[in-house]
N, C-alpha and C positions, 0 to 999 in steps of 0.2 A: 176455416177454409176447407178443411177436410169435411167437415159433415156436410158440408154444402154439397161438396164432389159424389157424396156416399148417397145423401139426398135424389141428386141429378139422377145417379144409376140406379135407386131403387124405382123413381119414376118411369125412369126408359126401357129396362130389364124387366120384360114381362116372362119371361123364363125363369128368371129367377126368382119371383112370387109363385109360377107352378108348380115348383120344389116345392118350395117353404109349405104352400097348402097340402100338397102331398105326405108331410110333413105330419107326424104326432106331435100333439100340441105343446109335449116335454121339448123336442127338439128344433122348436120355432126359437124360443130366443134364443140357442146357444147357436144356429147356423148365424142369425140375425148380429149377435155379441163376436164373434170369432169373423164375420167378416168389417166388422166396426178395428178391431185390436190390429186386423192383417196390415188394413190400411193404413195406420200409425207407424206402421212400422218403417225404420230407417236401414239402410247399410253406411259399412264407408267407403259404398261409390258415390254416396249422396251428398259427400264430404268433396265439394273442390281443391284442387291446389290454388296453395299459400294461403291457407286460412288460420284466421288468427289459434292460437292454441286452445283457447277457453269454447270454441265454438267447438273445436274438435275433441275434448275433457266431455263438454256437454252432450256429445252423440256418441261416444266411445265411452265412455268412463274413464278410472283413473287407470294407467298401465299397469302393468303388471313386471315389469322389469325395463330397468332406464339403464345407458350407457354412454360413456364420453366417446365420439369420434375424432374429433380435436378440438379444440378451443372456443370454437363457435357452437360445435352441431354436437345434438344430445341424442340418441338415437331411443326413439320410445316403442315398447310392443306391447300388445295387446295379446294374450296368450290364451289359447283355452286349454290348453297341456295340464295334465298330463290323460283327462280324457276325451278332450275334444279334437276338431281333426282342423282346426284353423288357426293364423298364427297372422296377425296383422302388424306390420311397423311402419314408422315413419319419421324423418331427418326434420327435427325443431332445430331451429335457427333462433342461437341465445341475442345475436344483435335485433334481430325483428319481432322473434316472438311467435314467427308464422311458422305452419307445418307446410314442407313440399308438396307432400301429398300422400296418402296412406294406401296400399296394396297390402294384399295376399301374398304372403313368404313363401309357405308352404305349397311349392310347386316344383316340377322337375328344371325350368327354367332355371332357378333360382337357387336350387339343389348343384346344378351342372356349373356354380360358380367354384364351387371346393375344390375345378380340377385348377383352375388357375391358382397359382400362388402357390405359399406355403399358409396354410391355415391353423392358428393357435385355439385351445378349447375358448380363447377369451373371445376369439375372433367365430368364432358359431356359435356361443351365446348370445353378442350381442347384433347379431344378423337371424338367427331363428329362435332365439329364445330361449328361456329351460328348458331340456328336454323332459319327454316322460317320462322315461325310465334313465338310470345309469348300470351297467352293468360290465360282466369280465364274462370273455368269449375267449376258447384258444386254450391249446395246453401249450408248457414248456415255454420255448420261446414265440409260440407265435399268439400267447395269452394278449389281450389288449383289453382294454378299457372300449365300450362302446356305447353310444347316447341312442337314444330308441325318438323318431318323430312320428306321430300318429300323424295321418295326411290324406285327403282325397285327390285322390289322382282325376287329372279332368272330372273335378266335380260329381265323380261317379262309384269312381274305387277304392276300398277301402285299404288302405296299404301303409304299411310303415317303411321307414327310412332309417335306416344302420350307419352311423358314421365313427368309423373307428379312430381312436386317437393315441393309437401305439399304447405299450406296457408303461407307462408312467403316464396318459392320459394329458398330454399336454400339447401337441399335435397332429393334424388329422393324415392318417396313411389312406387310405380307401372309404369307399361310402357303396352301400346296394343299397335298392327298395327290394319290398317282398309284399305279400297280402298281409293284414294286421290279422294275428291271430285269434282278437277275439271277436271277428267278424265271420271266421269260418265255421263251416257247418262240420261236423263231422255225420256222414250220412250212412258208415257203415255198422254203427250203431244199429241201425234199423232196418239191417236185411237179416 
């Protein structure tokens, strides 16, 4: 069905042949190869709700960390941590088999739920995942424990997310985002 489609547009795309001829003869099939791969490709917005799990195994791969919610619901994600900036989950339904539906964790939305409640470190693993980092910020008493989320803010920014979880790490006190530092330039290097 796809080459059919990719077919259709090389026919009708008479621009995109004036490229390609423009084009040294090295880099005719890799523009040619690179939009054949582009078109294959899936996300998991392409994933409906309530789709059986094997459907969703087979477009996602196998997760990367599983959690119980209660008795019914297994919470499954899809991680790119500790260096990527996306963090996919989704609520399996052990009676049916079916997934709800799969979303992008990793957002301020979804960040902005840690002010409700009281939140356990079990209870942000098994909602954003492992984090990328672990580490101890703070001297004295106001030392904590903090998990580091690499994240693109609106799809654009490169920024991480601090969630601290008090001096014994088992609670979360506060959370900031900030810029991910190894996307900064340092530019005064070079004056």
């Amino acid at each position: 069905m796809q080459l059919l489609i990719i077919a259709e547009f090389f026919s009708k795309n008479k621009v995109f042949f004036y490229f390609v001829q423009k084009m040294p003869y090295l880099f005719r099939p890799i523009a040619i190869f690179s939009l054949v791969i582009l078109s294959a490709c899936t996300t998991y917005r392409d994933i409906p709700s309530n789709s059986p799990a094997e459907v969703v195994y087979a477009k996602m791969g196998k997760p990367t960390h599983e959690c119980t919610i209660d008795t019914n619901t297994t919470r499954l994600i899809w991680s790119q941590q500790p260096r990527g900036q996306y963090v996919y989950s989704a609520n399996l339904s052990r009676q049916t088999g079916t997934i709800d539906r799969v979303e992008s964790v990793l957002n301020l939305a979804h960040f902005r739920q840690l002010d409700k409640g009281i939140w356990s470190a079990q209870d942000v693993q098994c909602t954003f995942g492992p984090p990328a980092e672990i580490g101890r910020t703070g001297l004295g008493e106001k030392n904590e424990v903090v998990w580091t989320y690499r994240y693109k803010e609106a799809n654009y920014w490169n920024n991480v997310m601090y969630i601290y979880l008090g001096k014994d790490g088992q609670q979360v006190t506060h959370y900031h985002s900030g810029p991910d530092p190894d996307y900064e330039r340092v530019f005064w290097l070079f004056y």
